[in-house]
N, C-alpha and C positions, 0 to 999 in steps of 0.2 A: 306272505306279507300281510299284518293284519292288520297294521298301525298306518293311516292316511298318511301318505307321504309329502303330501303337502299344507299339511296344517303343522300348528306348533302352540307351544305353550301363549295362554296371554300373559298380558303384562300382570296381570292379577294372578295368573298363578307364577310366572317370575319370580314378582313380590313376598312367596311364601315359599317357594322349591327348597328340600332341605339339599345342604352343600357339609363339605368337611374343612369347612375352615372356622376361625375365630371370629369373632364377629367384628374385632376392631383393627382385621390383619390389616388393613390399608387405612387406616385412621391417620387422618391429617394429610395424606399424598393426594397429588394430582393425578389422574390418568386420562390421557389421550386415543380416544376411541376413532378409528376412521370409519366410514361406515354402518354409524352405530343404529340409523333407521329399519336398518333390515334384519330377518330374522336371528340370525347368530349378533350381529350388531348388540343387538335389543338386549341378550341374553347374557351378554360379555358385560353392557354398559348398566343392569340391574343389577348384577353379582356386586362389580367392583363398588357400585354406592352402597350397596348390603354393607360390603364389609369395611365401609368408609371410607371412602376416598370419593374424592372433587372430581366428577367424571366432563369431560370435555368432547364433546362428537362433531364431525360433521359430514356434509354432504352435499350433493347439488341441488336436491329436492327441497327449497323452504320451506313446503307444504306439508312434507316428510317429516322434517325435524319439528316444525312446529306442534304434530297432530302425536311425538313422540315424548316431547315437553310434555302435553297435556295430559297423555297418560299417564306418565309416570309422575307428576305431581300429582294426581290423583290416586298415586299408593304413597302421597309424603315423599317422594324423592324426587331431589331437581337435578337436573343434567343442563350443564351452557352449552348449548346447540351453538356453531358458527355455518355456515352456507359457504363452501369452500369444494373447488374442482380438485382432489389431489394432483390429478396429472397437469397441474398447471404451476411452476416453479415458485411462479411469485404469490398464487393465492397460498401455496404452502408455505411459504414463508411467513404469508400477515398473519394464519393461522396459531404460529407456533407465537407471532410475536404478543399477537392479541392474548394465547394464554397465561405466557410468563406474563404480560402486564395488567393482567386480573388476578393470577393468582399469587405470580412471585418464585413459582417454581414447577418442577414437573419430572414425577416422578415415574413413570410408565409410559410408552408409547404402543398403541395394541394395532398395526394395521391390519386393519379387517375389510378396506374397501376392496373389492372386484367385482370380476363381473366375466362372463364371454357368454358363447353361444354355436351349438352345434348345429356343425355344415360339415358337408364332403370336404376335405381339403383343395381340389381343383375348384371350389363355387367362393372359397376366400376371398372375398376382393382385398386390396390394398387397403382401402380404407377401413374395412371387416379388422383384417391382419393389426394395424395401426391402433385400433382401440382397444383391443384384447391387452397387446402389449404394453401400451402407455398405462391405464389400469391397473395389470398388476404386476408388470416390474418396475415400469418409470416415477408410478407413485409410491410404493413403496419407498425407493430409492430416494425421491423429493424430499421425504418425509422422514427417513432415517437421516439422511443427511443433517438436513435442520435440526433436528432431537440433536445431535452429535457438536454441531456448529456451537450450539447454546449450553450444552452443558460443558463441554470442555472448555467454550469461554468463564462459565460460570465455577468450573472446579466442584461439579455436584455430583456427575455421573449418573446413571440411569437404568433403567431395562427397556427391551425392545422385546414383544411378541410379535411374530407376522403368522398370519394365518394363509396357508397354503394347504396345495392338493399332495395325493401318496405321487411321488416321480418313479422314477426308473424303470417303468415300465410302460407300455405303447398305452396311448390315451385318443382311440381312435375317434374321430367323430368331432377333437375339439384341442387338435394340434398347433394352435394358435396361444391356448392354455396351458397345455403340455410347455411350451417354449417360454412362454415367461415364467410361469412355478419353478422349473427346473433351475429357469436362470435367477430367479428369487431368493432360493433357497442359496444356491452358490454363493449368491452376492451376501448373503447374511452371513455366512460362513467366511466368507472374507474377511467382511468388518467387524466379527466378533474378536478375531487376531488382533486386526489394526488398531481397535479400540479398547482394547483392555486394559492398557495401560491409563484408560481415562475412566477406568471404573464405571464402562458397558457393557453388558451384555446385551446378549443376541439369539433369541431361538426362535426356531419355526416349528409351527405345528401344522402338520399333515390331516388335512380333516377325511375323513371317506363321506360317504354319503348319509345328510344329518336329514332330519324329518322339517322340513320348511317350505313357506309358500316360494321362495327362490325355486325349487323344482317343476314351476311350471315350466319353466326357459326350456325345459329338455322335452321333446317327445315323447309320447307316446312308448316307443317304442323301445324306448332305454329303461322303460320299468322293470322291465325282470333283471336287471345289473342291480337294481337299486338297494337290492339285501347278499348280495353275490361277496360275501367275506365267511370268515371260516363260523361268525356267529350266528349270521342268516338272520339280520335284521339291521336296521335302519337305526342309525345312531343319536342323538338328541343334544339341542343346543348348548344346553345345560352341560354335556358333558364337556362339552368345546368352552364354555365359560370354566368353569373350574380347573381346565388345564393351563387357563391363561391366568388365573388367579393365583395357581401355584405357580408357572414358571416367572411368573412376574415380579414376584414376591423377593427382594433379600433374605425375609424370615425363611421361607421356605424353600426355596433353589438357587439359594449363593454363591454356588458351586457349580453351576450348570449354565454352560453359555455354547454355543456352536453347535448345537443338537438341533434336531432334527424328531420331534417329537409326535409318533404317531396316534393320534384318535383315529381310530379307521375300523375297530372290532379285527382285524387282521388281516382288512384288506392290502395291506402290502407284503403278506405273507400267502394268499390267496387268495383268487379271485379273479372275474374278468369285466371289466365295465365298457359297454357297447351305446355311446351317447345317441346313436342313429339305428342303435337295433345292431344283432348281430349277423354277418352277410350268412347266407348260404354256403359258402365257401368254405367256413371255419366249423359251422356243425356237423361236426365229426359224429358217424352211424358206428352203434357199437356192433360190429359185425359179430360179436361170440355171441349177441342175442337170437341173431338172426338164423 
């Protein structure tokens, strides 16, 4: 691993990163960023202004969004920051209300906020368990919901990207995570059926392990996971941006709704990620060296 796993692009190089898209794919739409102050946030909510569109974020940190305003007006591009808890029903709701009544409409929804934190699973408290969950399945949820509420009463239709982890495999060290992704994912696939007759789509993208200061949160000890896919390195915001700019797109994924879309370099084709380090139990001795 050669590339600092916890640094990322700035907003100045954002500002310039070259991409495959048009420059005016999202010209004149709205899109709806949740957690847009954090490192993938940041990266989703420059792309989508790149290529035009009225970008909308929020978060609990005013501090946050305000110090994100001012970067990114300082590369010419404005983002309307709102100060909003997703796992709280009704701030999601004044959220969505306040955008339709500034901009009139809304045409993306990207949930990007979560969050957990590795522990043994016997050291979980209730409360631990409770915020993993509400974060990233209950918000989510809030917040699809509403997008849904407003456009079907509007007759507009939409997209919805959620950003999620690779499932189906054991995610030791932060089985708090594991349970809402999995159920994340489920629930998007749900609603992709239920809603398509209101001209919504629905996809998640499975991120693996991207290069951002979010990688403090893990020990130590989970660093050597942190390139453990078949390409043997560490994946980049950027990439995670341009999969949401495509699947978000009508131009470009029209046709694509209920997937389940891997950025992981092939970590859900191989690989093993040990958020607490891997036990001694599992490091199998190659006896034919021996």
């Amino acid at each position: 691993m050669t590339a600092d796993p916890y640094s990322s692009w700035s907003d100045d190089d954002l500002a310039s990163l070259a991409h495959g898209f048009r420059d005016d794919l999202y010209s004149g739409q709205v899109a709806l960023v949740t957690g847009g102050a954090g490192g993938i946030g940041r990266a989703i909510c420059m792309l989508l202004s790149r290529l035009g569109a009225q970008v909308v974020t929020c978060g609990r940190d005013e501090g946050k969004l305000n110090e994100l305003q001012g970067s990114f007006a300082r590369q010419d591009v404005e983002v309307f920051a709102i100060p909003a808890n997703v796992r709280d029903p009704e701030e999601v709701e004044a959220l969505l209300s306040d955008t339709w009544s500034k901009f009139g409409r809304l045409d993306l929804v990207v949930n990007n906020a979560g969050g957990q934190f590795a522990a043994p699973a016997t050291d979980i408290s209730p409360k631990g368990w409770a915020a993993v969950l509400e974060t990233n399945l209950y918000g989510p949820w809030f917040v699809m919901q509403a997008a849904a509420r407003a456009w079907i009463e509007n007759g507009s239709g939409g997209s919805i990207v959620n950003i999620g982890t690779v499932t189906g495999r054991a995610s030791v060290g932060i089985p708090h995570t594991a349970a809402a992704r999995a159920g994340a994912a489920g629930l998007a696939a749900s609603l992709s059926v239920e809603w398509a007759p209101h001209d919504i789509r629905i996809n998640t993208i499975a991120v693996g392990v991207v290069r951002s200061p979010g990688l403090v949160n893990y020990p130590d000890e989970a660093r050597p996971s942190f390139d453990h896919n078949p390409q043997r390195r560490l994946g980049d915001v950027q990439d995670i941006a341009q999969a949401v700019a495509f699947l978000g797109s009508p131009v470009t994924a029209s046709f694509v709704t209920g997937e389940v879309f891997h950025v992981a370099g092939g970590e859900q084709v191989w690989g093993e990620y040990w958020a607490l380090g891997k036990p001694e139990y599992f490091q199998i001795e190659d006896k034919s060296t021996s």
